[in-house]
Each structure stands twice: as C-alpha cells, then as structure tokens.
N, C-alpha and C positions, 0 to 999 in steps of 0.2 A: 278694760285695759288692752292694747293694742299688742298680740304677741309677738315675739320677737325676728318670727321665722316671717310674716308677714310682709307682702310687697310693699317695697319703699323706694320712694320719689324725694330728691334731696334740691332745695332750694338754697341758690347762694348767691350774696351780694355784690355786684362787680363795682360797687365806688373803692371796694380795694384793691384792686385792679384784676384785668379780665385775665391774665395768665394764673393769677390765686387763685379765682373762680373755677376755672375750665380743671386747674389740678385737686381742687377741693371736693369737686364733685366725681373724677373718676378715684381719686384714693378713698372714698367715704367706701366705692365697694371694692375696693382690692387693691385698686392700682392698675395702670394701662399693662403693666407684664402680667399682669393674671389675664388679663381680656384678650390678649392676644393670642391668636392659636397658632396649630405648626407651619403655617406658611411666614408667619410674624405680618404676612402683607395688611393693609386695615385700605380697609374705602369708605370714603365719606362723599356721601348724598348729602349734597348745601342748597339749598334754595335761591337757586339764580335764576328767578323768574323772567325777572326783564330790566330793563335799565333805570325807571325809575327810581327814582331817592328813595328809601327808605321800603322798599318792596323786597330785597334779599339781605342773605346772611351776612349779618356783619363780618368785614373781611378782617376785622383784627381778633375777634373771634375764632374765623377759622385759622391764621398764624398762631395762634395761640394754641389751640387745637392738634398740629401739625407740629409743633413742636416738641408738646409733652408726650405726642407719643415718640415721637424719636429716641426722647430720653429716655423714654420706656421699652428700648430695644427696637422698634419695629425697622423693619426690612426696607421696603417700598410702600410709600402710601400715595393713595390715588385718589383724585377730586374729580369727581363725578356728577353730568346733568346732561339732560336735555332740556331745552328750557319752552318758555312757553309757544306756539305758534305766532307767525308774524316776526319771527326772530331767529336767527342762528346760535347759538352754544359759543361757540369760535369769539364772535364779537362780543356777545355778553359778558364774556371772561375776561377782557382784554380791555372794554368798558368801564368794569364795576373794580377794577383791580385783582380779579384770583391768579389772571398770567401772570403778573408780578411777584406777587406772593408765592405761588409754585418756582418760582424762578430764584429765589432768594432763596427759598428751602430746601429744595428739591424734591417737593411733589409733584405728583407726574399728574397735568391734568385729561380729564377724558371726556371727550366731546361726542355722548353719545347720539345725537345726533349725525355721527359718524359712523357708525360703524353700522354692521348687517342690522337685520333684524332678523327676528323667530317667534312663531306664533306659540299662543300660549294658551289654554282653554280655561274658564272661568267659570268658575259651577255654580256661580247663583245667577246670572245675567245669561248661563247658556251661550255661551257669543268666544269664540277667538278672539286675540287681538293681537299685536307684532310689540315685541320689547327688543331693546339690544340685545343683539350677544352675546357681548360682554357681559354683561350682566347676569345670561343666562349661565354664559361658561363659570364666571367667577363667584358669583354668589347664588346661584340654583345647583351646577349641577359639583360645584367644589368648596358646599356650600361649610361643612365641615371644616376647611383649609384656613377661610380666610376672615376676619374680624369689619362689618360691615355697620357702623356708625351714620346713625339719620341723621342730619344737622338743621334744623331746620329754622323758621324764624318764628317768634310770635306775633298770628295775625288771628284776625276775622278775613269770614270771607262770603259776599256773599253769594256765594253759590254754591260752597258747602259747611257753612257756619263758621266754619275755622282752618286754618290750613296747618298742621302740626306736621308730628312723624309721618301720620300712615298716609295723609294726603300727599305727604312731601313726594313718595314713593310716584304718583304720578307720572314724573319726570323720568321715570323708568322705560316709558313708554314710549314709540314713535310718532309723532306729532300726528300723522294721519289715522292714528288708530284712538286719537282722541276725540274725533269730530262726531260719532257715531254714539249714541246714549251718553251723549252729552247734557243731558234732561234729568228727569224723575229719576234716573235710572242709577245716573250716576255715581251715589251714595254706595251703594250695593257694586260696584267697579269697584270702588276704591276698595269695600270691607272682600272686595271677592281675593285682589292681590295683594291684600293683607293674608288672607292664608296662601297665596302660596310663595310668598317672601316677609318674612321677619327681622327687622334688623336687631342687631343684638344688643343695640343700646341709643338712646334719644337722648340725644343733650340740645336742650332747644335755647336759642339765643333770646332772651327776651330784656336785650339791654333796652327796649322800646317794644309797645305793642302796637297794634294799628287799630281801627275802630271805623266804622262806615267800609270796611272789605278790605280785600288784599294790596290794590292798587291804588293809594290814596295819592292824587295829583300834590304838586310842590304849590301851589297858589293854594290848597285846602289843610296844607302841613299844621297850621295849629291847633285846626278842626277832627286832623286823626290822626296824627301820632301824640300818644303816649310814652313820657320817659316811664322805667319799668325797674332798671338797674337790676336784671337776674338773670341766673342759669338755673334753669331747669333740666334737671338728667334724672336718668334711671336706667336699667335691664329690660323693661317692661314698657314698650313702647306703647302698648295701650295706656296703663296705668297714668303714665308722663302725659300723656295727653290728656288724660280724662284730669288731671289736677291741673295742668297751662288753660283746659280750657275753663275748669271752674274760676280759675283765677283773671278768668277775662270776663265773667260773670255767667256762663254756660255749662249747665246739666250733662248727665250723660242725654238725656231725652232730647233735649235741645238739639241734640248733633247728630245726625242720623247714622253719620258713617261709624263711628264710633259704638252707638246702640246694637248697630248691625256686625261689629265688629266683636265685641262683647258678648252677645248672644252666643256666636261661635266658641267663644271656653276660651280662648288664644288670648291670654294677658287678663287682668283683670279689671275692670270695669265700674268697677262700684266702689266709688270712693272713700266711702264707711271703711274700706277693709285696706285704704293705701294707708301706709304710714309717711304722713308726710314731716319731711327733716326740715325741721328749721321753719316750722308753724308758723313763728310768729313772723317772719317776711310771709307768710301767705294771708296771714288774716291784715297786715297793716298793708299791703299790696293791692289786695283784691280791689277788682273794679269791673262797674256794670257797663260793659261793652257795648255796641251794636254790631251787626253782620249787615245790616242795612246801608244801602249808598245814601249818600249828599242828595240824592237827583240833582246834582248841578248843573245843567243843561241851557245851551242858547235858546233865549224866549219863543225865537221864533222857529222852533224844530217843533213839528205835531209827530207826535207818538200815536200809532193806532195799532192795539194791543187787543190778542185774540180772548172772547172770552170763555172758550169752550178747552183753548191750549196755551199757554204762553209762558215756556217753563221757565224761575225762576235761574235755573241751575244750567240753562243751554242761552236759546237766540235771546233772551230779554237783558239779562243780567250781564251776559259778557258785553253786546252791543250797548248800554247802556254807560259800562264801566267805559268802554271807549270813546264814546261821546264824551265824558267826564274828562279825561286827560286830554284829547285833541285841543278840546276848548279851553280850560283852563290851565293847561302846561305850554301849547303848541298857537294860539289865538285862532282857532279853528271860528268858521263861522255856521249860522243855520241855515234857513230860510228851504227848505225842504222836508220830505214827509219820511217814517219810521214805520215801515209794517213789522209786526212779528205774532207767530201764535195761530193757533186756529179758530176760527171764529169772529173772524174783523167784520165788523158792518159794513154791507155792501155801500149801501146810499156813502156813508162815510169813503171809502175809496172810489166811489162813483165823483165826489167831488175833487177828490183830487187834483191838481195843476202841476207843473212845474216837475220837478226832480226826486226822484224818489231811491231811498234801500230799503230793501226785504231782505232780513234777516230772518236765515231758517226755512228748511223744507216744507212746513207745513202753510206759510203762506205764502210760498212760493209757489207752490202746486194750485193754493186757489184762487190767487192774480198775478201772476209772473208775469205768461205770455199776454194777459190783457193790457196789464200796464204797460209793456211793451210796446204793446200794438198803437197803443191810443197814447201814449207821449214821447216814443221814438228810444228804440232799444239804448242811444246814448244817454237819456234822462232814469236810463233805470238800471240800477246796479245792486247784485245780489250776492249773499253768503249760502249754500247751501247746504245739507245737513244741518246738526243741532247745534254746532262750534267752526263753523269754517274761520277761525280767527283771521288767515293772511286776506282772504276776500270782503271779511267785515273792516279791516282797518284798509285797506284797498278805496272800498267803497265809501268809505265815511272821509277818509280823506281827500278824496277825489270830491264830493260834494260839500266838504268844509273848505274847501283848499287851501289844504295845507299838503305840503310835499313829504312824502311818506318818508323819503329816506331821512329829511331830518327828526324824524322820529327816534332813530339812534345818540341824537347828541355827538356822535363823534365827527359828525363829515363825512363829505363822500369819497374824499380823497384817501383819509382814513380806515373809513369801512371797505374800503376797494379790497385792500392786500386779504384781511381775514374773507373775508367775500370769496373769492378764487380761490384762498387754500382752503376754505369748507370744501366749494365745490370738485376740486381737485382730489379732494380727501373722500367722496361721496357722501356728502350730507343730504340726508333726507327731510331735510328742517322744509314747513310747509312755510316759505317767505311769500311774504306782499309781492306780487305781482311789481315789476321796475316799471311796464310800461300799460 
C-alpha cells in the first residue's frame, strides 16, 4: 500500500474545463498561496518552441494558469523563453498568442533571448555554457525568493524521447551555447542543469500529446497528434515526468535524460514509489507513443548517413525534422543530396552531382572543402557544429526553395516590427541568415 507521505503526481481531466483543471491540481497540494514565496513573484517557463501548430503550450492553458495564481495573491508573474534556434522569442510570442494573453492579464513577458548571458559550469559534460540572466539573478541566485513553475507540453521527441519539465528547462539557455553537444551527449546537459536548477513545480499541458517527435507538420496532423484531455502536475518535476512519459508509453530507461537524472537523488524516479491521483485517467489514457519521425521526405532527396557517427540527438534528427516541415507545411522541393555523420562512403559522395547540405561538423571536416571545390561553393551549403539550426533551415531552404521568412506564417511586413525591437533590445537569438 502506497504511504501517504510518498511523492504524488495528480492527473486531471480538462473536458471540464481547463481553468477547473489547472485549479484542481495546484489546490490537490496546498493551493497557489502556500507555493508561493516572499517575493509572491512566480515565473513560468511555457514551451514556445516554434510556430508550428500544435508544437507549444497551450495558450489557454497558460491564461488559465495566470490567472489562478493571481487569485492566489501573487505579486508579478513572468512568462519566460527562449525558443528554439532559427527563431526569435519576440515573434514566437506575438505568433502563437502569449503577447496577447500577457496583455489581457498583466503578465509580464520575457524574451530571454534578450537579455545578457552568464556562463555556468556543468559537472557531468565538464563544459560551460551561457544562460540568461535573468534567470541567473531571479531563479539561481534569489532562488529562495521566488516560485518558478515548468509549463511545458506533452510531447515525444526525437532527440531526447520526450520533451517534459527538465527538457523544457532547455530554453534556459542561449541559443548559441546549444549548438555544441548537441549529440550523445546531450542527455546528460539537460540531467546536468537539472541539478543546478529545479523548478518547484511541473504542471504539464497534455490537453494533446504528439507522437513521431516534437515537431509534427500540419499535413501529418492526424498521423501525430493525439487528443489526451489532461493536466498533469506535481512538486517533483522528475516524478511528473517520469508518469507523462509512461503515459506516453516510455520507461524511466527508455529516456535517458531522465535515468541520468534520477541517478542523481534529485526527485524521484521510479514510478513503483509515485503515487499517482487519479489512476484511473492514467490507465484508460495511456498510450504506446513513438519518438520516431514519419521520415516523410521528397523522393527525390538522397540521404548519405555516417556510419561510424551520425547522432540521432544532433545533425540527423534535427536536419531530418526540417526537411519534414519545409515539405510538407511549406511545398519545399528535393532533387539534392543530404550528408551527415562520420563515416559516409566515399565512392557514395565521389558520385555525387548537383547540390548539396552537410549537416554537422563531422562531415564537414571530411568533404566540405572537396564538395566545394568540385561543385562550386554556391551548390554547397553547410550547418556546422552538432545543431547549427538557423544554417540548417538557411540551407535546406535555399535548396528546397522555399523562402525562409515565410517560414513564420506572419509576413514579412509583420515580422518586421518584432524583428528590429529584438534587435534593438539585443537578442542574441541565432536567426536564419535574411540573405
């Protein structure tokens, strides 16, 4: 029998609506006035990855969100991201609807992608890297002060199984200090600033899950999204995860970051010992996910894939993700070649013709300058490092043609104003190259 003092993850139905939901699951443990500390401020980290449909936090979610803590006394609450490379913060927000919704409410939102950075050292990758801040000042080093809520979405993902609370945290980070063990390695980044930031509570949106990875094109919409109809919360942002992701059909083993995460003592990990509220939405819910893409891909694009390197987690899987949406959201075309990884067959690139991207440092290093050479540096365009996202969507666009900026969905007339007031504001957001 499950004892009573034992960590618990509370699931609840939003077909009664999402403001009963988001208030069911923080008064299950106190209520938003006990969670809040002496500053009464609260920040919420939402998952505003990128513009696609169904890829961020639902935005009536976070109104909802925003609200009950209001009526919970809080002071100032702040909506906080940097989103993914190839993208600015500013237009994401303004995009997907959160400037709105901070506008109506008065949350204040924050475009970390603005503000400084500050390097930060990570003890199991050994490696620095630059986060806001903001972030540093407000939730590192006043970390006592203030009430700092993950919001994240329910997805797969594939490049780290699943994207929950401690992936969400991510977005913490300044886009360029993502590009770098963007690989194998990854995993163990994300479980590294898991210890040295914890949020103090994970209410995960899982009004819909996704399936085939985090970025499922709108032409594949029936193929991966899943209606879900739940919130998922707790204290224990490992725990909350480690139940969203069995509930997507994933192990703790299954997920590395998580395993690695766990290992560390920091939350609890082993589902045997969560108490999960409200069972029976987890057992009539559950379902057997994938983290795997569609490979939906123009017929006529050859893949040549290292096999001595070609990490899942870096140049294959992101590059891959984006060929997915150009083509299938955007009418991107093929008729070009795809190196990544180490280890490509030479004869196999000895044949080559016509137009080419190399994605990723490791097969850049071992045909860059030759493909160059032999088909004319305009027919070869590269990403370099393990994640150069704005170079990979640069270059795939350019040999799909499709024009990058409408990539946003808003215009260019539109995107103009946010455009200038990032750069005015200093955004450090690592954008697609304009020309």
């Amino acid at each position: 029998m499950m004892k009573r003092n034992s960590t618990e993850v509370i699931l609840v139905d939003t077909r009664l609506g999402i403001a009963q939901g988001v208030s069911t699951v923080f008064e299950h443990f106190g209520g938003g006035g006990k969670l809040l500390r002496s500053s009464r401020d609260v920040y919420i980290k939402v998952n505003a990855v990128g513009l696609e449909k169904n890829v961020y936090t639902d935005p009536e979610v976070l109104r909802q969100t925003i609200i009950y803590f209001q009526k919970c006394g809080a002071r100032t609450i702040y909506v906080i991201e940097n989103c993914t490379q190839a993208n600015f913060t500013r237009l994401v927000f303004k995009a997907i609807g959160y400037l709105k919704i901070c506008k109506e409410t008065g949350a204040v939102p924050v475009f970390l992608d603005e503000t400084p950075s500050v390097p930060i050292f990570l003890e199991g990758i050994e490696e620095f890297i630059d986060i806001s801040r903001f972030v540093f000042e407000r939730l590192i080093e006043q970390r006592n002060e203030n009430f700092y809520l993950s919001l994240p979405k329910l997805k797969t993902h594939s490049m780290s199984q699943v994207t929950l609370s401690i992936k969400n945290q991510f977005g913490l980070v300044h886009q360029n200090s993502r590009i770098a063990d963007h690989n194998y390695r990854i995993h163990q980044k994300f479980a590294d600033i898991y210890r040295v930031l914890r949020p103090d509570f994970a209410l995960i949106d899982g009004l819909i899950a996704t399936t085939h990875g985090h970025y499922p094109t709108t032409y594949n919409a029936d193929k991966c999204v899943v209606p879900m109809d739940l919130l998922i919360g707790g204290p224990d942002p490992l725990a909350t995860d480690v139940v969203a992701s069995a509930l997507m059909g994933f192990g703790l083993k299954d997920v590395r970051h998580l395993q690695l995460s766990s290992d560390t003592g920091i939350g609890q990990g082993d589902i045997s010992q969560i108490n999960i509220i409200n069972k029976d939405l987890f057992d009539s819910r559950k379902k057997k996910l994938t983290c795997e893409l569609l490979d939906d891909y123009p017929p006529d694009i050859n893949f040549l894939r290292g096999k001595e390197r070609c990490c899942k987690e870096g140049c294959r899987r992101n590059t891959e993700t984006c060929v997915e949406m150009i083509y299938r959201d955007h009418g991107g075309k093929g008729g070009f070649t795809i190196l990544m990884g180490k280890g490509i067959d030479k004869q196999a690139v000895d044949r080559i013709t016509g137009r080419v991207h190399i994605a990723g440092s490791c097969a850049i290093q071992d045909y860059g300058v030759a493909l160059q050479t032999r088909l004319g540096k305009k027919n070869v365009t590269m990403s370099p490092g393990c994640n150069n996202l704005a170079l990979t969507v640069y270059g795939l666009c350019k040999h799909m043609k499709v024009n990058q900026i409408s990539l946003s969905g808003v215009g260019p007339i539109q995107s103009a104003g946010p455009f200038i007031m990032a750069k005015l504001k200093g955004s450090q957001a690592n954008i697609v190259p304009l020309i």
